[in-house]
Backbone bond lengths (Angstrom), bond angles and torsions (degrees), N, CA, C in turn:
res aa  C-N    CA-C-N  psi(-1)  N-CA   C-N-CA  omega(-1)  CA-C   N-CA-C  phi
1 X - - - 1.454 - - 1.528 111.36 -
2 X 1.160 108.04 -49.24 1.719 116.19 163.36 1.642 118.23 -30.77
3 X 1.189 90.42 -44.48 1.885 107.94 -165.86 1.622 101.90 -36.71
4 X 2.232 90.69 -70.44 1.388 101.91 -174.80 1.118 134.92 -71.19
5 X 1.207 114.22 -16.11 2.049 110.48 155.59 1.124 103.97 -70.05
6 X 1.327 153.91 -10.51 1.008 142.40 -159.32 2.049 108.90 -98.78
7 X 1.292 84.74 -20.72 1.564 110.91 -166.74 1.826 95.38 -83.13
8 X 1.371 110.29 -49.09 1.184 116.40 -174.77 1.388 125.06 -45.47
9 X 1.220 127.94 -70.82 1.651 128.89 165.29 1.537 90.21 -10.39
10 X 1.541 106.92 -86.61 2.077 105.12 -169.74 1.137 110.88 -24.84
11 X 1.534 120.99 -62.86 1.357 110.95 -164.88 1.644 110.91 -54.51
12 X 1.358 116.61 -54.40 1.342 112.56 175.13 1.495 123.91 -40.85
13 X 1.165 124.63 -25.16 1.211 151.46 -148.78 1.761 101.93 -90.77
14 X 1.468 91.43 -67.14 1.426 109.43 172.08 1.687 131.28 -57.90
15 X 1.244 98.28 -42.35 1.525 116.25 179.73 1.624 104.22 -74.52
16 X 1.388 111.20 -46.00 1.661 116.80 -165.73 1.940 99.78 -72.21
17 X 1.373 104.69 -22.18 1.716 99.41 -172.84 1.758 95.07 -95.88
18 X 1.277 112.70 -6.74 2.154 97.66 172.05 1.628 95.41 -94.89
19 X 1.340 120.41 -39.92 1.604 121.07 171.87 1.474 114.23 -22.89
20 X 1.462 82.10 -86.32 1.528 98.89 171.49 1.610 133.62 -53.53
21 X 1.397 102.09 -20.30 1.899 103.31 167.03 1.827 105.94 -83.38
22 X 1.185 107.85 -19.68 1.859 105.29 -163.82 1.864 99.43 -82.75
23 X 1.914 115.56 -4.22 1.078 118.60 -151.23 1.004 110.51 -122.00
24 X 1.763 98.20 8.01 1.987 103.12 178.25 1.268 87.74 -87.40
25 X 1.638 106.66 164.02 1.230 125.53 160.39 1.195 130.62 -57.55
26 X 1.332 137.05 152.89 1.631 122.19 143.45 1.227 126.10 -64.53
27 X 0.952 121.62 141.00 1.713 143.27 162.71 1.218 116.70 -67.67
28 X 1.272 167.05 68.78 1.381 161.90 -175.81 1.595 143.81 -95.10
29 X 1.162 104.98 86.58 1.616 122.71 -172.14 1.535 116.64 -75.64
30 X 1.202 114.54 100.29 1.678 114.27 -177.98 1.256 111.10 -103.35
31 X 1.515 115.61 115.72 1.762 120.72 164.15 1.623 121.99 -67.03
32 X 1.383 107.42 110.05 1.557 98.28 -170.14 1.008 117.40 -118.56
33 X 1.527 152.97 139.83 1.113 151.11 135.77 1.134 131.77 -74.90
34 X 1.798 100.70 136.33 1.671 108.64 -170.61 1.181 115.45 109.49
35 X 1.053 115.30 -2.91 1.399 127.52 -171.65 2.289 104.53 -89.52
36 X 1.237 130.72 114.45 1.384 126.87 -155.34 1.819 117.29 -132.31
37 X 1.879 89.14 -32.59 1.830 83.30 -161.33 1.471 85.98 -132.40
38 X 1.381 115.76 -176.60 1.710 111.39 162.55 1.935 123.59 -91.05
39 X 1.908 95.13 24.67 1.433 84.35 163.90 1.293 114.39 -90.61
40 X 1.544 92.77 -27.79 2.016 105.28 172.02 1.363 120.69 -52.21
41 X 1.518 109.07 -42.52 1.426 109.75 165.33 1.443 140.04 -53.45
42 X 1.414 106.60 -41.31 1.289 151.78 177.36 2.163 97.96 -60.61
43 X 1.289 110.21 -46.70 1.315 112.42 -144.64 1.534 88.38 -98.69
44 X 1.708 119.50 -35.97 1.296 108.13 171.81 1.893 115.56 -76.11
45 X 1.172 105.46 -21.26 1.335 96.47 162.63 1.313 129.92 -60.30
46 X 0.847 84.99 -38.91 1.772 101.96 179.12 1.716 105.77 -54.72
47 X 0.910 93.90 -56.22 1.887 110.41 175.84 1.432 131.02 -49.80
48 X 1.323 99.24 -55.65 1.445 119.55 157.53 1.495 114.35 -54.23
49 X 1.364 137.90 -64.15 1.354 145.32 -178.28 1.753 101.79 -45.29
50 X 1.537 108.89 -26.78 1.763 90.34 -162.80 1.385 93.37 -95.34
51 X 1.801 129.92 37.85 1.422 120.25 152.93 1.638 102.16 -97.34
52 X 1.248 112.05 -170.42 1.366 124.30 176.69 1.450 107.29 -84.65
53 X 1.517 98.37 -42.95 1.405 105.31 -155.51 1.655 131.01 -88.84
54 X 1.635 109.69 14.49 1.331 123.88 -150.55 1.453 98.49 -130.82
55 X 1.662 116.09 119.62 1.045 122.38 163.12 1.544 103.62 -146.18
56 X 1.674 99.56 167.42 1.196 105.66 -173.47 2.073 126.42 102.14
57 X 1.586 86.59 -7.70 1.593 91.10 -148.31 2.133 114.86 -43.67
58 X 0.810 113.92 147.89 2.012 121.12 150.41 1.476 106.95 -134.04
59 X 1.418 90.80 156.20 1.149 111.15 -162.10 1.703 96.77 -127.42
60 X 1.155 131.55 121.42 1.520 113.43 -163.91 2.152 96.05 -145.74
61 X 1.251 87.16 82.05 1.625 126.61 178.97 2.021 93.17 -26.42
62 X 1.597 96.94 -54.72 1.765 95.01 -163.02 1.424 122.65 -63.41
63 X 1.784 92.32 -46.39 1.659 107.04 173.76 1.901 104.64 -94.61
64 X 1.282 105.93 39.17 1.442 103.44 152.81 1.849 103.67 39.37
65 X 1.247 102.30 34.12 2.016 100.32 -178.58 1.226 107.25 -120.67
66 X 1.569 121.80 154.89 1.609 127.83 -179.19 1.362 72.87 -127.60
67 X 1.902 111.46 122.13 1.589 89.29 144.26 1.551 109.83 -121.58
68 X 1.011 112.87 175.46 2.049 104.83 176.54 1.890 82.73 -161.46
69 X 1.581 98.43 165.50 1.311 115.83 151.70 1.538 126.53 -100.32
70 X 1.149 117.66 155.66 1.575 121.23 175.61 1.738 88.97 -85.19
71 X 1.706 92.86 164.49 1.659 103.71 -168.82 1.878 86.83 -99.42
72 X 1.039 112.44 143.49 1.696 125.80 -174.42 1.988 81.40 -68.00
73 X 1.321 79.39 136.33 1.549 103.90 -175.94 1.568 137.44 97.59
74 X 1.678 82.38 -27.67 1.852 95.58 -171.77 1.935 87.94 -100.29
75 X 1.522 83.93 -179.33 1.982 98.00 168.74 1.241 93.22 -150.64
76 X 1.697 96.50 173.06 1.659 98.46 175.56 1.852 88.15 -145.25
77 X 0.829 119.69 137.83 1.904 99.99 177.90 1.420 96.19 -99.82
78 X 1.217 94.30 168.31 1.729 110.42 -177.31 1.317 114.88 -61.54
79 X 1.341 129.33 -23.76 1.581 130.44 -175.41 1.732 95.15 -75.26
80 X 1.117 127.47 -39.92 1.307 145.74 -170.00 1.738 89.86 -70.56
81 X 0.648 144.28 -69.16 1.408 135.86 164.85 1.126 127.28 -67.37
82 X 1.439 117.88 -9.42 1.421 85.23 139.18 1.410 152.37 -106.97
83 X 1.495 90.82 -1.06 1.234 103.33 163.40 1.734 128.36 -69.64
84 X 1.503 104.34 -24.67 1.454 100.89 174.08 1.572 126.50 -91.95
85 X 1.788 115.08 9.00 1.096 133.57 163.79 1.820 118.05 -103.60
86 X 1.504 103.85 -28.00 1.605 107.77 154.26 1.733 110.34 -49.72
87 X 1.546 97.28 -73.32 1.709 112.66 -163.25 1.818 103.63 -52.61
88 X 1.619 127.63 -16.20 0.931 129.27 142.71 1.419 147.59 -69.22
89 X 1.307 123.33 23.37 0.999 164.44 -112.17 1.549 115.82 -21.12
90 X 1.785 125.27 62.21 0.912 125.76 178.63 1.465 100.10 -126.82
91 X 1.293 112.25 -174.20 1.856 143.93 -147.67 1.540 89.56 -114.24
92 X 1.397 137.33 124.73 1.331 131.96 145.98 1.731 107.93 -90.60
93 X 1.362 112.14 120.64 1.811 112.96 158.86 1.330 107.87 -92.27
94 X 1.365 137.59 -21.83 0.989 102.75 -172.91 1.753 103.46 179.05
95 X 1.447 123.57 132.14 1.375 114.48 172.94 1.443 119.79 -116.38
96 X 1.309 104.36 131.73 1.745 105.41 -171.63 1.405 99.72 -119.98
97 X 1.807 119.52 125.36 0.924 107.53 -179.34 1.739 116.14 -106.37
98 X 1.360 152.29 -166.95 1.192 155.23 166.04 1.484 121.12 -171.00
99 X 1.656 95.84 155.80 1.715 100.13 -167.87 1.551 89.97 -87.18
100 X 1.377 105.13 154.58 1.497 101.37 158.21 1.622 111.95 -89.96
C-alpha cells in the first residue's frame, strides 16, 4: 500500500509538467510581402487584433516580419493567417511557428 502513494507525487509530477508544456502559447513569425510604411503596419495590426487569439503583435517593416503570440487556449492555423494577411492586401512567404 506504501508503494502506491509513494508512486503518486511522480504521477502528479509528470502529468502537471506535459499540462503545463501543451499550455504555452505559440510564438508566431510571419514573412510578408508588401509590407512599406507604418500605415501597413498599423493596418495589419489592426487585422490581427480582430481575432480572439492574437496578442502581442510587431510589425517589423525592415525584416519584412509580423510576429504576435497566440493567447494560451485559443489557435489560429496558418491557412487562417493567411488568409487574413492576403484579404489585407499582403504576400505571405512563410510561417514559422515556436514554443516559448
Amino acid at each position: 500500500m506504501n508503494r502506491v502513494f509513494e508512486k503518486i507525487p511522480i504521477l502528479f509530477l509528470i502529468t502537471g509538467a506535459f499540462m503545463s508544456a501543451s499550455a504555452l502559447a505559440d510564438n508566431v513569425k510571419v514573412n510578408v510581402n508588401g509590407m512599406v510604411c507604418g500605415f501597413c503596419a498599423q493596418g495589419i495590426t489592426k487585422k490581427l487584433n480582430k481575432t480572439e487569439a492574437v496578442e502581442k503583435i510587431n510589425v517589423d517593416l525592415e525584416s519584412k516580419i509580423v510576429s504576435f503570440s497566440i493567447i494560451k487556449g485559443k489557435s489560429l492555423e496558418d491557412e487562417t493567417i493567411k488568409k487574413l494577411l492576403t484579404e489585407a492586401g499582403y504576400s505571405v512567404v512563410g510561417i514559422q511557428r515556436e514554443k516559448p
